[in-house]
C-alpha positions as a Markdown table, in Angstrom:
| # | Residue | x | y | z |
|---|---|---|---|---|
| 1 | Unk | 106.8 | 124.2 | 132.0 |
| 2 | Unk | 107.9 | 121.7 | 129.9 |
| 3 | Unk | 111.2 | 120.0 | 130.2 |
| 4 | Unk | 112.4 | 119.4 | 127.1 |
| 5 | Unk | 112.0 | 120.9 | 123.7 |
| 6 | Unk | 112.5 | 121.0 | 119.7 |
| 7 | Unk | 114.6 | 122.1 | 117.5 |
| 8 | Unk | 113.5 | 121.6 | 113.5 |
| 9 | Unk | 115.3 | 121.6 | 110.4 |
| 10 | Unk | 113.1 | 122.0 | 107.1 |
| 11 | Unk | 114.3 | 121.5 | 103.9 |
| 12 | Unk | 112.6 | 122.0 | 101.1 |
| 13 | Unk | 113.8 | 121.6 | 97.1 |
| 14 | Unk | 113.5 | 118.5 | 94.5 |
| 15 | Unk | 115.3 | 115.3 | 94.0 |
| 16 | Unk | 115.2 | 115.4 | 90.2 |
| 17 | Unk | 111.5 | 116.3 | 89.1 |
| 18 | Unk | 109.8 | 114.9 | 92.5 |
| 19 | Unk | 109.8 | 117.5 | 95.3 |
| 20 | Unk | 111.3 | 116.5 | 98.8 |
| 21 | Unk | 109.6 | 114.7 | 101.1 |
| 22 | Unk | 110.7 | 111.7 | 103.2 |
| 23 | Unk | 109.8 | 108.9 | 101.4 |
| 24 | Unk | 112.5 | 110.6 | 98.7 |
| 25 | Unk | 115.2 | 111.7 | 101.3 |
| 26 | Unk | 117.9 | 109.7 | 101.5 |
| 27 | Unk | 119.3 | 107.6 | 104.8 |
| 28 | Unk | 122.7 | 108.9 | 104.2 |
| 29 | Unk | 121.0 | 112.5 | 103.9 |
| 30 | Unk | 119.3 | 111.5 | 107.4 |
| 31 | Unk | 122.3 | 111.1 | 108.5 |
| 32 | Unk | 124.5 | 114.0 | 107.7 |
| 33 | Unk | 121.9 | 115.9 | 109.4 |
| 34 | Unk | 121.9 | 114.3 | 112.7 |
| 35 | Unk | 125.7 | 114.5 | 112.6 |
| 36 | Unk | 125.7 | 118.1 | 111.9 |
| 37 | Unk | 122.8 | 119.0 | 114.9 |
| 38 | Unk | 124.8 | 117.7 | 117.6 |
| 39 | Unk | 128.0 | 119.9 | 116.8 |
| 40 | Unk | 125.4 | 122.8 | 116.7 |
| 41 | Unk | 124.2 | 121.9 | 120.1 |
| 42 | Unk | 126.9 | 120.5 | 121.6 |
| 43 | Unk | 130.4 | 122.0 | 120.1 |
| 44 | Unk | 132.6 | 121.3 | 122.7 |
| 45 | Unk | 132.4 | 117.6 | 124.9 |
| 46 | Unk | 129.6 | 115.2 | 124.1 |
| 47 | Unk | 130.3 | 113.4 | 127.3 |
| 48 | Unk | 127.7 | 113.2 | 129.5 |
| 49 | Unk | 125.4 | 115.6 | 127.0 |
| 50 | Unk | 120.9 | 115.1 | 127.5 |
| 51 | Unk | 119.6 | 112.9 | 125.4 |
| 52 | Unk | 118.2 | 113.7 | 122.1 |
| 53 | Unk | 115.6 | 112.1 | 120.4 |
| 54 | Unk | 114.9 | 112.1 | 116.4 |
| 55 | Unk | 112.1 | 112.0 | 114.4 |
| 56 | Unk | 111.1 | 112.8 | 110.6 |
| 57 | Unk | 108.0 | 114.2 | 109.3 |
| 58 | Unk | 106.1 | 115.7 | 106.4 |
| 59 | Unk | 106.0 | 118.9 | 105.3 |
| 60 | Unk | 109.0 | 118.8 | 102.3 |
| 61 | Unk | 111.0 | 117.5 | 105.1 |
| 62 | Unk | 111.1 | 117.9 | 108.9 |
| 63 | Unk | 113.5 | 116.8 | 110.8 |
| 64 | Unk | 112.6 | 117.1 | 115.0 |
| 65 | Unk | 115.2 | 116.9 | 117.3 |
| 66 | Unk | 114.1 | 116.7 | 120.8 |
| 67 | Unk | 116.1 | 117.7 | 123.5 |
| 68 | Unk | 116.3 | 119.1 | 127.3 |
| 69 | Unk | 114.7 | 123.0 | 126.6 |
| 70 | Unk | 117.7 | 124.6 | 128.3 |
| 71 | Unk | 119.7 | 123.2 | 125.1 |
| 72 | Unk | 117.4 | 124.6 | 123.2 |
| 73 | Unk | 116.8 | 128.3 | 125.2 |
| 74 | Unk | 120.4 | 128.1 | 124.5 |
| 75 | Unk | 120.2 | 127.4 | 120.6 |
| 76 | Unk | 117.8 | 129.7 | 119.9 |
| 77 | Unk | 119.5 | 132.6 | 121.2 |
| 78 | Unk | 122.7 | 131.4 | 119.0 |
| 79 | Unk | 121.0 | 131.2 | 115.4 |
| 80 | Unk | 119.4 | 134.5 | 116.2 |
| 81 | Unk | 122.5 | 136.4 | 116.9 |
| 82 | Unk | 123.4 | 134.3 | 113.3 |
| 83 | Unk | 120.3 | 136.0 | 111.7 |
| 84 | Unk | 121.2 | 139.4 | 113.1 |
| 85 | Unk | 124.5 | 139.5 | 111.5 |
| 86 | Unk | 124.1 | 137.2 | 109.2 |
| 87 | Unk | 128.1 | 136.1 | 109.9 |
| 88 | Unk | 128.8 | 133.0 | 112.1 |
| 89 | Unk | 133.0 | 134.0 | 112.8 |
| 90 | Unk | 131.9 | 134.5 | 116.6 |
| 91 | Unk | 130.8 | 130.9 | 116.5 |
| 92 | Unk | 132.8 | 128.2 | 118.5 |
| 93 | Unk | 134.4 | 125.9 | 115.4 |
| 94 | Unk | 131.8 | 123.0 | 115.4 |
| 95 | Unk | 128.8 | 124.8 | 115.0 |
| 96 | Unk | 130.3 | 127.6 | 112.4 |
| 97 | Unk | 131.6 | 124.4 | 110.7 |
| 98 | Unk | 127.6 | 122.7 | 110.7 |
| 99 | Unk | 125.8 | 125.7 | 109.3 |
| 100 | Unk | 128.8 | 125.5 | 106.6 |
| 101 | Unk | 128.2 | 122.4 | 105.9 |
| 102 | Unk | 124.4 | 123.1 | 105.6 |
| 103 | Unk | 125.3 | 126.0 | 103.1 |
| 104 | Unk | 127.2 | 123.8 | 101.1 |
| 105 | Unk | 124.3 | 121.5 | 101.0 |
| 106 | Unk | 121.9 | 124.3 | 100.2 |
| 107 | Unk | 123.9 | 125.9 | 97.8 |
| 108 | Unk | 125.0 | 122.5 | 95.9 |
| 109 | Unk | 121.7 | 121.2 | 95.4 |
| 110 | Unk | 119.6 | 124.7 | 95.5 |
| 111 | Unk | 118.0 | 123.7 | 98.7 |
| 112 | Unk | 115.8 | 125.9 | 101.0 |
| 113 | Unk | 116.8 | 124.8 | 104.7 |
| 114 | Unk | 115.1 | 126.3 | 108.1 |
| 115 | Unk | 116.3 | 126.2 | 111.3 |
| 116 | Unk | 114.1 | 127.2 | 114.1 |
| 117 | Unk | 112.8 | 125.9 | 117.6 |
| 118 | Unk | 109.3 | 125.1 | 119.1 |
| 119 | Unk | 109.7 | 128.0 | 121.3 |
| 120 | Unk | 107.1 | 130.6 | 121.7 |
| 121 | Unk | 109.2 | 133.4 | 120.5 |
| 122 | Unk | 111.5 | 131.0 | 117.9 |
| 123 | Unk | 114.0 | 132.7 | 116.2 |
| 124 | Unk | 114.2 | 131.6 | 112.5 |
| 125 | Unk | 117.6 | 131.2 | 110.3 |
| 126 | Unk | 117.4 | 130.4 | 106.7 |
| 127 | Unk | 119.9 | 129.1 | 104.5 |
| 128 | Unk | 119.5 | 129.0 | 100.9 |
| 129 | Unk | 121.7 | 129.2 | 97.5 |
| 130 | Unk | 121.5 | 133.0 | 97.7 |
| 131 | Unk | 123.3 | 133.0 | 101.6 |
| 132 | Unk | 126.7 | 133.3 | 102.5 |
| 133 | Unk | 127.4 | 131.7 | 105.5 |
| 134 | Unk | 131.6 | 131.3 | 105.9 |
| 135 | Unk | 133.7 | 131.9 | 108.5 |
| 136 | Unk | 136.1 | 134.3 | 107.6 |
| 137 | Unk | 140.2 | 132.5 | 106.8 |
| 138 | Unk | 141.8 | 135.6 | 108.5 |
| 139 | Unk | 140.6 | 134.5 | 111.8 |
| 140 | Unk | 142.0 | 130.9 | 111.5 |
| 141 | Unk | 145.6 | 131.0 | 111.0 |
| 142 | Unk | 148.0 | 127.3 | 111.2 |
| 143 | Unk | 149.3 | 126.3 | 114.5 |
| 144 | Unk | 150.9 | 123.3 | 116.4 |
| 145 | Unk | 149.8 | 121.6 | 119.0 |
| 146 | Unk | 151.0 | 119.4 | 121.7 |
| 147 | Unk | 147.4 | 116.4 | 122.8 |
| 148 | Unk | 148.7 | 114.1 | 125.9 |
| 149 | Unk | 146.2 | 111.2 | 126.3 |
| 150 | Unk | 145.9 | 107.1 | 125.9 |
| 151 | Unk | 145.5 | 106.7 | 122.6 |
| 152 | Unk | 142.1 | 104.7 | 122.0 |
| 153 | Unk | 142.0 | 103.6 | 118.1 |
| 154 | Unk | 144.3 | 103.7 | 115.1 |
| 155 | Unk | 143.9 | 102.8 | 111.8 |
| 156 | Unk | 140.8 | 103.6 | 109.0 |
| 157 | Unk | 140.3 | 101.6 | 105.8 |
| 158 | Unk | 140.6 | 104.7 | 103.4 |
| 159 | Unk | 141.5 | 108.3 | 105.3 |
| 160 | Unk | 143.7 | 107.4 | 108.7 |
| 161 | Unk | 143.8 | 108.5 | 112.1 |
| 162 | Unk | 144.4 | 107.9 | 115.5 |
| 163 | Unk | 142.0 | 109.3 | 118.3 |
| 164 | Unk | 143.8 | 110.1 | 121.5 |
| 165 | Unk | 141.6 | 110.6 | 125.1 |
| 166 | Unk | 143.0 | 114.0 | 126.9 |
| 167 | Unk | 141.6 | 115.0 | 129.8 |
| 168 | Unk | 140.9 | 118.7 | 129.1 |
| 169 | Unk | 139.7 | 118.4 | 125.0 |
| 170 | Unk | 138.3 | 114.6 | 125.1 |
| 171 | Unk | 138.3 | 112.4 | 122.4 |
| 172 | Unk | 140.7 | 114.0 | 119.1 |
| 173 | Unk | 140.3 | 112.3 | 116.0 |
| 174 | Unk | 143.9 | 113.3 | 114.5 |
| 175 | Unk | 144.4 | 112.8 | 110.4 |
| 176 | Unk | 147.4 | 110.3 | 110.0 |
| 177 | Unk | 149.9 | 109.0 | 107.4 |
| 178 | Unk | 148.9 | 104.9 | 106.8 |
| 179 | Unk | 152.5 | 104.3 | 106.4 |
| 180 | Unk | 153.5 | 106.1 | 109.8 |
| 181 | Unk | 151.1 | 103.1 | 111.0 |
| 182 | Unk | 152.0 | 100.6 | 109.3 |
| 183 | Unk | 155.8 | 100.8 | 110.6 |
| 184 | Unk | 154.8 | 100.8 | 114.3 |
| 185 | Unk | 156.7 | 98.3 | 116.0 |
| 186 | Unk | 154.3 | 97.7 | 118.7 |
| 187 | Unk | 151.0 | 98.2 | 119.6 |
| 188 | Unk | 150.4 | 101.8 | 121.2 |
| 189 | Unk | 146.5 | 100.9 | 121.9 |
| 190 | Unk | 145.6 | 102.5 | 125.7 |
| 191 | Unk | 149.2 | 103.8 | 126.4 |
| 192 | Unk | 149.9 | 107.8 | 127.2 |
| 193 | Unk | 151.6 | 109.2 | 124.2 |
| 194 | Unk | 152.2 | 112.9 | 123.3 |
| 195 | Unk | 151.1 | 113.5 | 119.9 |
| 196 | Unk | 152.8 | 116.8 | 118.5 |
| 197 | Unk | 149.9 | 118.1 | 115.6 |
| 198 | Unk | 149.0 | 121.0 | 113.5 |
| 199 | Unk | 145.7 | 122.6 | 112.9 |
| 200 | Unk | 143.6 | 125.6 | 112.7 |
| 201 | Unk | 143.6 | 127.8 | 115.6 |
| 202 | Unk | 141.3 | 131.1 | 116.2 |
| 203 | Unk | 143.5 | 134.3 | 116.5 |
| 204 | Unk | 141.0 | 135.8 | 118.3 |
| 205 | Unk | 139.3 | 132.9 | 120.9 |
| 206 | Unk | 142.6 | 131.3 | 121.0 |
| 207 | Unk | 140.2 | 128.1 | 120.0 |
| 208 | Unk | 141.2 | 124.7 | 118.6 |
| 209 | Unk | 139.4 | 123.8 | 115.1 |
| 210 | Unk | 139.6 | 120.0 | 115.9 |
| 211 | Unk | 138.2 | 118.5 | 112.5 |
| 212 | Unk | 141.6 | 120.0 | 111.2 |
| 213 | Unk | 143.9 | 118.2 | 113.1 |
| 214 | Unk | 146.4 | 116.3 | 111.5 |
| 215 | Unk | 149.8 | 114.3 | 112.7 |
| 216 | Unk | 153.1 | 115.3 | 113.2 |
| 217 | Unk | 155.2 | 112.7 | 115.2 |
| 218 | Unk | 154.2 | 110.8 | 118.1 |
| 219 | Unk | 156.3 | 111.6 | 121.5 |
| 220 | Unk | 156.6 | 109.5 | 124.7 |
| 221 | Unk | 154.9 | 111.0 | 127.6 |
| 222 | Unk | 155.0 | 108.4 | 130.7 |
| 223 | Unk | 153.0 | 110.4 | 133.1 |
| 224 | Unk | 154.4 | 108.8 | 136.9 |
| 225 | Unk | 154.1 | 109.6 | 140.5 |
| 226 | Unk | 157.3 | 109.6 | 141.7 |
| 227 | Unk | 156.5 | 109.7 | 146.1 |
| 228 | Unk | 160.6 | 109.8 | 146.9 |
| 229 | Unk | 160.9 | 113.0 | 144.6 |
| 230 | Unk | 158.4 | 114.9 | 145.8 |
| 231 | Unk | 159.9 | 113.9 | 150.0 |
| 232 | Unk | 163.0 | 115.6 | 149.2 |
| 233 | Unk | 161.8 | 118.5 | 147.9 |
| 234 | Unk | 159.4 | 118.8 | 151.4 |
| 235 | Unk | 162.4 | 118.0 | 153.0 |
| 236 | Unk | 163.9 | 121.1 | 151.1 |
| 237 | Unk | 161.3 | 123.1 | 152.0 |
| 238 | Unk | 160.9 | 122.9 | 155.7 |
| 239 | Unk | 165.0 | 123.2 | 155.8 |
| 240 | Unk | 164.4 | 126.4 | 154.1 |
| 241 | Unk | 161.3 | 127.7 | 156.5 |
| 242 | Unk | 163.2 | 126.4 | 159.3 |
| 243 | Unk | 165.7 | 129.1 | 158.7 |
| 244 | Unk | 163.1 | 132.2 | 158.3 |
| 245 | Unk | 162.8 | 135.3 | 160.9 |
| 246 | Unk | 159.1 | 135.3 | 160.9 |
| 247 | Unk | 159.3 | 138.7 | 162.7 |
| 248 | Unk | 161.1 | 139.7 | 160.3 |
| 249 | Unk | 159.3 | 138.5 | 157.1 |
| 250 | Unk | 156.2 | 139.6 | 158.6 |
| 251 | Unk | 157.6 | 143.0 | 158.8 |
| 252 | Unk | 158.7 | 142.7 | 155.4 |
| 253 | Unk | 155.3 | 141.5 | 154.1 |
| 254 | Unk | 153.5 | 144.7 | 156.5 |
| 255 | Unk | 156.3 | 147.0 | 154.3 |
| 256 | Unk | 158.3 | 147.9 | 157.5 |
| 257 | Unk | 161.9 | 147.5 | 155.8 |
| 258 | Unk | 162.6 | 145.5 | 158.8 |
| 259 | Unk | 161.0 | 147.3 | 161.7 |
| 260 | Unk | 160.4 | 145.7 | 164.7 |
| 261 | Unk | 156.5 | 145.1 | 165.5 |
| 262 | Unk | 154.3 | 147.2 | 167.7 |
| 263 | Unk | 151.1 | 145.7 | 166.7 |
């Protein structure tokens, strides 16, 4: 069998009077679409994610993303459980949040888009102006976070944020004030901060939606090792367990109320 395997997105409508094809589909359209696949694939880390190859082709236009086919085994069994109940709230975040994103785009500029793999027994999801595909708000409900990481960039010409590297999330891109920036006193580049946020949070999967992230205040977090500590409290310790009956607290363990052993 073959190792790897596609996944398609048609979309079919008219720019104007001249129907779709790709010599009249934008690059920025090109774009938005490649952004949106790899949250549907890949919602959680990207890190260390297979490779996945792009190409366009004719037919209104196809967009073929190829990929390793357990992705796409994967996939498939997701955007049918979409198509059976038509509802995507079960979704993690950043794929209910892509196949919103394609609604808007098929409602906005009444576009027919397709979403299917080139799997034997494909299951098919179709998005058009007359769907409905929304998460539900009742499930989302505001929360506050607490992110510990380096902080990797800051800054952003128009809508700012600072991304902050945590070992159990990754990368979080965090919407922040430009003045908050601008009256840092010193640089805060590749240093462990805390960064106290609020967002959207799942009532029901307890998950994070991370693309609503936005800045509180930043706190100092100075992760250390501190070897001295850690001896006194061994020292502690084996004071403590020097002091132990073991008959006894075996006794205890066994539920013999202090019983002497016959065993």
């Amino acid at each position: 069998m073959d190792k790897q395997a596609y996944i398609e997105i048609k979309i079919e409508g008219k720019l104007g009077k001249l129907n779709l094809t790709p010599d009249t589909y934008d690059i920025r359209d090109i774009r938005e679409v490649m952004e949106q696949v790899e949250n549907l694939l890949f919602p959680g880390l990207k890190k260390g994610r297979p490779v996945i190859s792009y190409k366009i082709e004719e037919g209104s236009v196809r967009h073929l993303f190829k990929t390793a086919i357990q992705t796409v085994i994967g996939f498939n069994a997701v955007i049918g459980q979409v198509n059976s109940d038509m509802n995507i709230d079960f979704l993690e975040s950043n794929t209910a949040k892509a196949i919103e994103i394609f609604q808007e785009t098929a409602s906005n500029k009444i576009y027919s888009i397709t979403i299917l793999t080139s799997l034997p027994k494909t299951h098919v999801l179709r998005i058009t102006p007359d769907t409905t595909f929304k998460r539900t708000e009742d499930f989302w409900m505001d929360s506050e976070f607490y992110f510990y990481g380096k902080l990797t960039n800051a800054g952003g010409k128009g809508k700012a944020n600072i991304h902050v590297d945590t070992d159990d999330m990754g990368v979080l891109r965090i919407d922040t004030p430009i003045v908050f920036l601008e009256k840092l006193d010193e640089n805060v580049l590749y240093k462990p901060y805390g960064i106290r946020a609020k967002g959207k949070q799942n009532i029901v999967t307890g998950e994070i939606d991370k693309s609503s992230l936005s800045f509180i205040e930043l706190v100092d977090h100075h992760p250390e090792f501190d070897e001295e500590y850690l001896k006194s409290l061994r020292k502690k310790a084996s004071g403590w367990i020097q002091k132990i009956d073991t008959n006894q607290f075996l006794n205890q363990l066994r539920g013999r109320n202090g019983e002497s052993s016959t065993a």
